[in-house]
C-alpha positions in Angstrom: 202.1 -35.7 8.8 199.3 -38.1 6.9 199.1 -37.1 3.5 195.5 -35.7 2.8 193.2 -37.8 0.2 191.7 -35.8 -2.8 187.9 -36.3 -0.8 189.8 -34.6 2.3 191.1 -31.9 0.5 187.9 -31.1 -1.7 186.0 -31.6 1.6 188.5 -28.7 3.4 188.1 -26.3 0.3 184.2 -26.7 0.7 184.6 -25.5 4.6 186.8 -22.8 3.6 184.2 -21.6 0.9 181.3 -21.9 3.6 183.8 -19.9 6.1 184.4 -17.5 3.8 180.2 -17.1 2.3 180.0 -16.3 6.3 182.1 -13.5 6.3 179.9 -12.5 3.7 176.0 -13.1 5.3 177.2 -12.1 8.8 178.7 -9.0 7.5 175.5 -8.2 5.3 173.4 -8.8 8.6 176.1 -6.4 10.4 175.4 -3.8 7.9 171.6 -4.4 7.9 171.7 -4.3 12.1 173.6 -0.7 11.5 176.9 -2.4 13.3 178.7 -1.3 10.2 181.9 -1.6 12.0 181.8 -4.6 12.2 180.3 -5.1 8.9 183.3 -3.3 7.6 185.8 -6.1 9.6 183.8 -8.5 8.3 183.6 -7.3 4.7 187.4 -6.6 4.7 188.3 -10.1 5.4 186.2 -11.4 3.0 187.2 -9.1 0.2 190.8 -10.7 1.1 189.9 -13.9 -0.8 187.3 -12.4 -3.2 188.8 -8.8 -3.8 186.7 -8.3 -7.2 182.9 -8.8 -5.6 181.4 -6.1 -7.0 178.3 -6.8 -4.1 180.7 -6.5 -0.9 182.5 -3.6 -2.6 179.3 -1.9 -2.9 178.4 -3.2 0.4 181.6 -1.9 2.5 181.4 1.3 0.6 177.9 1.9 2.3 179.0 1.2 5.8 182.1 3.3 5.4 179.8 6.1 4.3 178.1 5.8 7.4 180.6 5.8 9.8 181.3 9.1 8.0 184.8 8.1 5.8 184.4 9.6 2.5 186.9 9.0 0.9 187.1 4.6 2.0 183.3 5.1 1.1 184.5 6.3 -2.2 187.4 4.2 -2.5 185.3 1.1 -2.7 182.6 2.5 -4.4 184.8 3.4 -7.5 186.0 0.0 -7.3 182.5 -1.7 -7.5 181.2 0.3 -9.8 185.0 -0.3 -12.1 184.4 -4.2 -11.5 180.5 -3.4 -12.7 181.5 -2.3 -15.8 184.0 -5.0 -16.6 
């Protein structure tokens, strides 16, 4: 296996970080489209990477509270609102 240049790499960590803002505007456009399942699938797999983002804690929270699961809903709402006040 070719060994990657420093331009190739920072060039692949750029891709990841526009992969990973897409997670992040389709599931915002899920949640807005009231598909907050899959807002929710969306939003998890983002908050993999970026577990501390106070916006897509506050954001899964809301669709989980619409699907009608308290308790997630709180879970990441306690969380966002923790992070907030950091």
């Amino acid at each position: 296996m070719a060994r990657m240049t420093e331009e190739e790499a920072n060039l692949l960590d750029e891709e990841i970080t526009n992969a990973e803002k897409l997670l992040k505007d389709r599931g915002i456009v899920a949640l807005n489209n009231g598909d907050y399942n899959q807002a929710i699938i969306l939003f998890n797999s983002y908050l993999k990477k970026h577990p501390n983002d106070v916006a897509v804690n506050n954001y899964i929270s809301t669709a989980y509270d619409k699907i009608g699961d308290e308790a997630l809903a709180k879970k990441y709402y306690d969380k966002a609102k923790g992070l907030d006040g950091e």
